[in-house]
N, C-alpha and C positions, 0 to 999 in steps of 0.2 A: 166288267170282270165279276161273276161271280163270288158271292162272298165266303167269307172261310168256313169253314165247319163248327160249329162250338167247339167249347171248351170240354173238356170232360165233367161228368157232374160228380158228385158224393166223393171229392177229393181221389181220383182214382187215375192212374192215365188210362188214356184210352187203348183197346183192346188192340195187337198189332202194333202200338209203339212201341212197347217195351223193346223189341230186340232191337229196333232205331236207341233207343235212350242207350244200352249196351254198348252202340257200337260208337255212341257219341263218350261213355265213359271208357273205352278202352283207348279212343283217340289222346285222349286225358292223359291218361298214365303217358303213352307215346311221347306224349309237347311235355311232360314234367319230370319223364324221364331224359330227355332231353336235355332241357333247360338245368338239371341238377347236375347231368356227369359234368358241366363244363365248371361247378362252382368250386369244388377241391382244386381244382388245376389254375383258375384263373389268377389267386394273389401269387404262385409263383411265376405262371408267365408273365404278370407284370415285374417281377424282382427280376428275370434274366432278360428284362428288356429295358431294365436300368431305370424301373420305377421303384418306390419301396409303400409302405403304408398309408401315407397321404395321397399319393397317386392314386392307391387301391379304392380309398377312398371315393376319390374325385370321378373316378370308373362308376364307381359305385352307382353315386347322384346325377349322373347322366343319364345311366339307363334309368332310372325312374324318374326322371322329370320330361323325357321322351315319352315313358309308360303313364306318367300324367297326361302329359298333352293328346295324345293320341287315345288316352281312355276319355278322354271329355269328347272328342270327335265321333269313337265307337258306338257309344249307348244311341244316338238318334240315329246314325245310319243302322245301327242291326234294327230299332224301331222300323228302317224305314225301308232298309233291301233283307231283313232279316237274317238271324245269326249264323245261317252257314256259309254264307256268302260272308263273317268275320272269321269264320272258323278256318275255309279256307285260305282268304288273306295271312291268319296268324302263320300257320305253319309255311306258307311261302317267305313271310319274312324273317321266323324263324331259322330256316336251313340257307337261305341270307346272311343275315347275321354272323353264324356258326361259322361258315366256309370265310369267311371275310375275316373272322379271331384266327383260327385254322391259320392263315396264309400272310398275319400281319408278321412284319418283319421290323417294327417299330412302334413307339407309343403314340404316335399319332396314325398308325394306321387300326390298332387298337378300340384306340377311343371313336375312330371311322364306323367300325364292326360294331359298333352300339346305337348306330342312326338306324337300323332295321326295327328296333325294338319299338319305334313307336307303332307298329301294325301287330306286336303280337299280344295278342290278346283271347288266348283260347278259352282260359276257365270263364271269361265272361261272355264267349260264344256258347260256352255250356250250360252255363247258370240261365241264359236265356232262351233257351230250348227245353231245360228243366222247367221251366215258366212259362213258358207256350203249352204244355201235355199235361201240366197236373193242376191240381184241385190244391183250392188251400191246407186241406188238412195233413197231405200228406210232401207237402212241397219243405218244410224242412228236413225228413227224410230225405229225398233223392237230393236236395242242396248238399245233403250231408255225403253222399254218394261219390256226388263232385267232388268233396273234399278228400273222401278214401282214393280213388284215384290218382290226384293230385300228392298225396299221401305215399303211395304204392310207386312213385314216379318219383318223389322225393326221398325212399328207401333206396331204392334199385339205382338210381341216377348215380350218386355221390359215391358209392360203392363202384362201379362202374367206372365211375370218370376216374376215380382214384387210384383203381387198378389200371387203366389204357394210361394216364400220367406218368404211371413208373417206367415205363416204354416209352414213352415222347411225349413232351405237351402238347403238342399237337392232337393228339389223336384224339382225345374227348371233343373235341369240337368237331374235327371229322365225322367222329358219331353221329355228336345230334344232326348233323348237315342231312345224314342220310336218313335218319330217322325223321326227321322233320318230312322230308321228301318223302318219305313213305306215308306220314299221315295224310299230308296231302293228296296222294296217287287215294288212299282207300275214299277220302271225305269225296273226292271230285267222284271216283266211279260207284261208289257202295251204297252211300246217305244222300236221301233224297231233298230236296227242299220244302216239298209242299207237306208235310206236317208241322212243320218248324215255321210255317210262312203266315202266323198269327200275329198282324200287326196292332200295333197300337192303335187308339182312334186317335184316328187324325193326322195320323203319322205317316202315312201312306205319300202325300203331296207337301211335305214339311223338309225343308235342308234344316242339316245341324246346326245348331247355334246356343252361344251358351245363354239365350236368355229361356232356354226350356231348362235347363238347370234352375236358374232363378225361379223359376214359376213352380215349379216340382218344390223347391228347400225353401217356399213361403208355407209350407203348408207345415203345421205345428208338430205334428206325429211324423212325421220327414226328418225337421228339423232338430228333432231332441233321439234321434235314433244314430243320425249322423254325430251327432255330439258325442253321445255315446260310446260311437266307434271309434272319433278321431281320438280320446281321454284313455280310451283301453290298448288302441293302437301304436301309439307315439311308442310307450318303455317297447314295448313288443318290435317293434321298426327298429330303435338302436341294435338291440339286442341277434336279429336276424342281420342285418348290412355289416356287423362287424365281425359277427359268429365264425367265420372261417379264420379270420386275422387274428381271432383270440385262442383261436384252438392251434394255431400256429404258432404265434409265441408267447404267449402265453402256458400253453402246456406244452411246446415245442414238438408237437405232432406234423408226422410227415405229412406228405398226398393221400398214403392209402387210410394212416387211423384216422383223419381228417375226414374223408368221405366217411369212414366204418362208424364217426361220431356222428356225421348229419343222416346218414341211414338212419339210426337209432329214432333221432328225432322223426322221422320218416314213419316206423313205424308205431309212435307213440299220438301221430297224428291218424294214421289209419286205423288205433283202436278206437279213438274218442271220436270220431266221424261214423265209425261204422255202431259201434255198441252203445254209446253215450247221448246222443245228439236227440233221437227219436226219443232215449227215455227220459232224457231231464226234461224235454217239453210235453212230454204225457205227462209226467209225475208232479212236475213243477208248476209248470205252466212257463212259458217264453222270458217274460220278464222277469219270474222267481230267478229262474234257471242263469239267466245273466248275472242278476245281482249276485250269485254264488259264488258261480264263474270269477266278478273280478276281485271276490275277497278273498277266494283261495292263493290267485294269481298275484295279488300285491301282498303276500303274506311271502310267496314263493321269491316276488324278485328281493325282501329283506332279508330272504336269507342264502340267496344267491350272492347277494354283496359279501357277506361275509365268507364264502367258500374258499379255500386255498388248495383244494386236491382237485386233479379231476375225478375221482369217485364221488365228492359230494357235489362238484358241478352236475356233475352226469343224475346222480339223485333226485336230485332237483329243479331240474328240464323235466321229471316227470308231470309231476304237477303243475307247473309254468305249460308247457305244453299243451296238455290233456284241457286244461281249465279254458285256457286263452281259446286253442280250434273249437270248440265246445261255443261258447259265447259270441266268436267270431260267426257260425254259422247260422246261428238264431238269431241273432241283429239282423243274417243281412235275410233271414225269412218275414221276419218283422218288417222288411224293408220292402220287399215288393206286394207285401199287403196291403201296405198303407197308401199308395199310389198303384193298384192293379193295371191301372190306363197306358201306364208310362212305364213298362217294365224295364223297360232298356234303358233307360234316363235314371232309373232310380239304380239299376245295380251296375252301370255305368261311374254313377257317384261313390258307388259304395267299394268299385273298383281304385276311381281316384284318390279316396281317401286313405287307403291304404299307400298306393303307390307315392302321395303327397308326401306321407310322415315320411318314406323311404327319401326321399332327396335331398331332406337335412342330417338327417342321423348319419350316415356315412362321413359325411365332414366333421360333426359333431365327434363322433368317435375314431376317425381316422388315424388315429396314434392309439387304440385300445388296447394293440397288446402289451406295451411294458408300461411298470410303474404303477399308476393304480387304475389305467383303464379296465381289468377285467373286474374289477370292484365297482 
């Protein structure tokens, strides 16, 4: 077989990828437009299906302890059949998923429609194509790129979902089903493989296993980046799993302000992805720029504790927000620098380590909105 092409040099993608890297960032938006209309709808389809907030919960840390385990399996197969062959996987199990909530007629057919989840795995299909075409210099930009999409998806979605809720529970999950289906249909006919099919060394003849994790987080700049992540991620993980069930009763917002609130945050990640990310790591430099990031961000959740309107909630997700995507994105550029060999393994980890924090924080906060949980 023929060997791949290099890499691109002086940090640049190569010439002719760009409108591939586009159409991989518009699939983005698609899977997180998706994935967001179903989130305003889904703590009430569990209350008319005779769950209440600890069930929502328990919903909750299912899908990410599936989005764990299947993110540990991900990172060496896309090393090894490379990431569109995940990309495609994700959005089949995506519109899976969707149609199976769509058609549950109880809580255990519910919690069924969450077994799809261990194959979706799109933004780490992307981040690993962002990583196959670019150069170091400019790969926290397009990380960052990923993240506006995902951002743009996370605007438009909960808005979306929040609006087809007030018409049927159902119908946000019909959505993504179809929408899903659709990214699918463009990745299979439009995106080609062989730009994206830059493997690993050594990864070519290699099955998954978690001791390429071990071998990857023995290595010391690995190991203290992943710390990093898991120490900034935890508050950030409670605060997202239980975000819908605190805007709910806690400030007693319906389907639609409920989505019109996680739009918001939507688009407060699309300006710090798109305006912020390239300059605090020009200006700063990566490491500055984080330590910034989490002094802003632990200043923001003390005084988020103390809020009791939602106008200074709302205030105050500015910063929390903007700080956290900001930092989140540079960590994980930091992260496949530090092991270039192994890109798929390392932002595989850097995957799980997010999804980790997610499958206790929902238990943890499963009763957040009355009382002093939104405190």
């Amino acid at each position: 077989r023929p060997a791949p092409p290099p890499r691109p040099a002086g940090g640049m993608a190569a010439r002719g990828e760009e409108p591939r890297l586009g159409l991989v960032f518009a699939n983005v938006v698609l899977s997180s437009t998706a994935l967001m209309a179903q989130a305003p709808a889904l703590p009430y389809l569990v209350r008319r299906l005779g769950g209440g907030a600890h069930e929502f919960g328990r919903l909750q840390a299912l899908y990410s302890s599936l989005q764990f385990a299947g993110g540990l399996l991900a990172g060496p197969c896309m090393d090894r059949h490379g990431p569109r062959a995940l990309f495609l996987a994700s959005f089949a199990c995506s519109a899976l998923g969707a149609a199976m909530a769509a058609t549950s007629g109880g809580l255990g057919a519910l919690y069924a429609s969450r077994l799809p989840s261990l194959g979706q795995h799109a933004v780490l299909a992307a981040r690993g194509m962002v990583t196959a075409v670019s150069g170091e210099e400019e790969r926290a930009k397009l990380l960052g790129f990923v993240g506006v999409a995902f951002g743009l998806g996370f605007a438009l979605g909960p808005a979306a979902g929040g609006a087809l809720g007030r018409a049927g529970l159902q119908r946000p999950f019909w959505a993504a089903a179809v929408a899903s289906l659709a990214s699918l249909a463009c990745v299979a006919l439009c995106l080609p493989a062989a730009p994206f099919a830059r493997r690993a060394e050594g990864a070519a003849g290699a099955r998954p296993s978690l001791g390429a994790f071990s071998r990857v987080l023995r290595r010391p700049a690995v190991a203290r980046l992943v710390a990093v992540k898991c120490l900034g991620g935890a508050p950030f993980a409670l605060l997202q799993s239980t975000f819908a069930q605190v805007l709910m009763e806690a400030f007693s917002l319906d389907e639609r302000d409920n989505g019109r609130v996680m739009s918001f945050v939507g688009v407060l990640v699309i300006v710090s992805q798109a305006g912020l990310v390239g300059a605090a790591s020009r200006r700063l430099g990566e490491e500055r720029a984080v330590l910034a990031c989490t002094l802003v961000t632990a200043a923001a959740y003390a005084l988020l504790a103390a809020a009791r309107s939602l106008p200074a909630f709302l205030g105050l997700l500015v910063p929390l927000v903007m700080a956290g995507s900001v930092s989140s994105t540079l960590n994980t550029a930091m992260l496949t620098k530090s092991a270039p060999r192994d890109a798929g393994i390392v932002l595989a980890m850097d995957m799980a380590v997010s999804t980790g924090l997610r499958i206790l924080s929902p238990l943890a906060g499963g009763g957040g909105g009355g009382g002093a949980g939104a405190a």
